[in-house]
C-alpha positions in Angstrom: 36.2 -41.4 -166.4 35.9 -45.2 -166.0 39.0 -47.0 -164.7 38.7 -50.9 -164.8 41.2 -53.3 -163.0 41.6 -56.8 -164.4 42.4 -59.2 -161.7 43.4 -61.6 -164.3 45.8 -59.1 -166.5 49.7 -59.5 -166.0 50.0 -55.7 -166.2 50.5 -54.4 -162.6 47.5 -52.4 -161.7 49.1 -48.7 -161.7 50.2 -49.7 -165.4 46.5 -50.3 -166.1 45.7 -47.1 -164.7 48.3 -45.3 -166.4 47.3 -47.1 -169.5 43.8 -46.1 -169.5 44.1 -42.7 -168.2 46.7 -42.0 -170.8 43.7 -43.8 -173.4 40.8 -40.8 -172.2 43.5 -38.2 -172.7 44.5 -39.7 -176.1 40.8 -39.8 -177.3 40.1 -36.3 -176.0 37.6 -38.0 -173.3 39.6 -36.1 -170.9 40.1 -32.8 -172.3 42.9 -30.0 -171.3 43.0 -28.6 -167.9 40.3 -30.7 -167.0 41.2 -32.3 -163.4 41.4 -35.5 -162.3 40.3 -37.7 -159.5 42.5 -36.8 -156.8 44.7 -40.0 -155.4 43.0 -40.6 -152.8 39.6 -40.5 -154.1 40.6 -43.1 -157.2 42.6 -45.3 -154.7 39.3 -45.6 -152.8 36.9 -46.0 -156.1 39.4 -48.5 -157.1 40.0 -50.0 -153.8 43.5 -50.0 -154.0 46.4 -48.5 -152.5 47.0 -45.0 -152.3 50.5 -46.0 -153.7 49.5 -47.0 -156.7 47.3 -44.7 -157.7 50.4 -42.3 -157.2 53.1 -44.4 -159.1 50.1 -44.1 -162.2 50.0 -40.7 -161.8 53.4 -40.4 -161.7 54.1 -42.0 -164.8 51.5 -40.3 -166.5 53.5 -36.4 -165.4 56.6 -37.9 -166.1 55.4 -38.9 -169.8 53.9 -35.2 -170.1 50.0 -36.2 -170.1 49.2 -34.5 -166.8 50.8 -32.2 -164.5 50.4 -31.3 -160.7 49.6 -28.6 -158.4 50.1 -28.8 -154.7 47.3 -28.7 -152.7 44.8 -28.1 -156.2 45.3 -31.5 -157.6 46.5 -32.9 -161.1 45.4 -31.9 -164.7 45.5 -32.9 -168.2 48.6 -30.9 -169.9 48.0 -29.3 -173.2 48.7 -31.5 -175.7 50.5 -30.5 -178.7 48.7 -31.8 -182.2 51.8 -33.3 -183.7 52.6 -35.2 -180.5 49.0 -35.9 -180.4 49.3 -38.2 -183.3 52.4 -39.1 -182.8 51.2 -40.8 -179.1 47.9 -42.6 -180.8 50.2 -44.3 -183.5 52.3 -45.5 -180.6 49.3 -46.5 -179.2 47.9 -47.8 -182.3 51.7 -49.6 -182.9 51.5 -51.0 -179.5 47.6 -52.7 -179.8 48.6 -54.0 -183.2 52.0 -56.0 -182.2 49.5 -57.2 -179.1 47.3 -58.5 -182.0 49.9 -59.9 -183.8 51.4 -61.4 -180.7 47.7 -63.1 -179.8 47.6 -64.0 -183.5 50.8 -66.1 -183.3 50.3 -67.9 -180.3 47.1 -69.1 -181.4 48.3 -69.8 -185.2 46.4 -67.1 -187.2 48.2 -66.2 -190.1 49.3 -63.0 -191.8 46.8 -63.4 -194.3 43.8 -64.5 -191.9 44.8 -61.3 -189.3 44.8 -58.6 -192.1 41.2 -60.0 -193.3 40.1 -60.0 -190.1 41.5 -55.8 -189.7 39.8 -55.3 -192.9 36.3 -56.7 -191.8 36.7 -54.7 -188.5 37.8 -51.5 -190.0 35.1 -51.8 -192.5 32.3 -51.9 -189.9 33.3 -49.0 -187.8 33.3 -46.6 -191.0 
């Protein structure tokens, strides 16, 4: 599991874990029951704050993607299919307003953005 930390995002750092933790679990890279990097051990990789790394992993039991067992760690929680694709079209919801967002502030227009999402969706089939 690779966890990259933007220096330069305005997202605070345990919502970029969370964010891409919650991603590997959405795309099946992390897989039920499998564990994950303890808190320490990511806080260390990531050279951050033990803190942090908690208030991610936090987020990401209180939002049902992993739970915890003292003293054994924290896992990826079985994931139910319906809310399985119900959390990627968030997730799909959430990257498209960020486009559309982008898109604004740099003055592409409807038309132009849904050409552009028709090129790129073209290519990856």
């Amino acid at each position: 599991m690779q966890i990259i930390i933007s220096n330069t995002s305005k997202d605070p750092i345990y919502e970029q874990i969370y964010v891409q933790i919650k991603k590997h679990i959405l795309t099946n890279e992390l897989r039920e029951g499998e564990a994950l990097p303890s808190m320490r051990q990511l806080a260390k990789d990531l050279d951050i704050s033990v803190i942090t790394t908690k208030r991610a992993y936090e987020e990401l039991e209180k939002n049902g993607f992993i739970y915890s067992i003292v003293g054994k760690g924290s896992f990826v929680s079985e994931q139910n299919n319906e809310m399985i694709l119900e959390r990627k079209m968030k997730v799909i919801e959430e990257q498209l307003q960020s486009a559309i967002v982008n898109s604004k502030e740099i003055g592409v227009g409807l038309a132009e953005l849904q050409e552009l999402l028709t090129l790129l969706y073209k290519e990856e089939t």
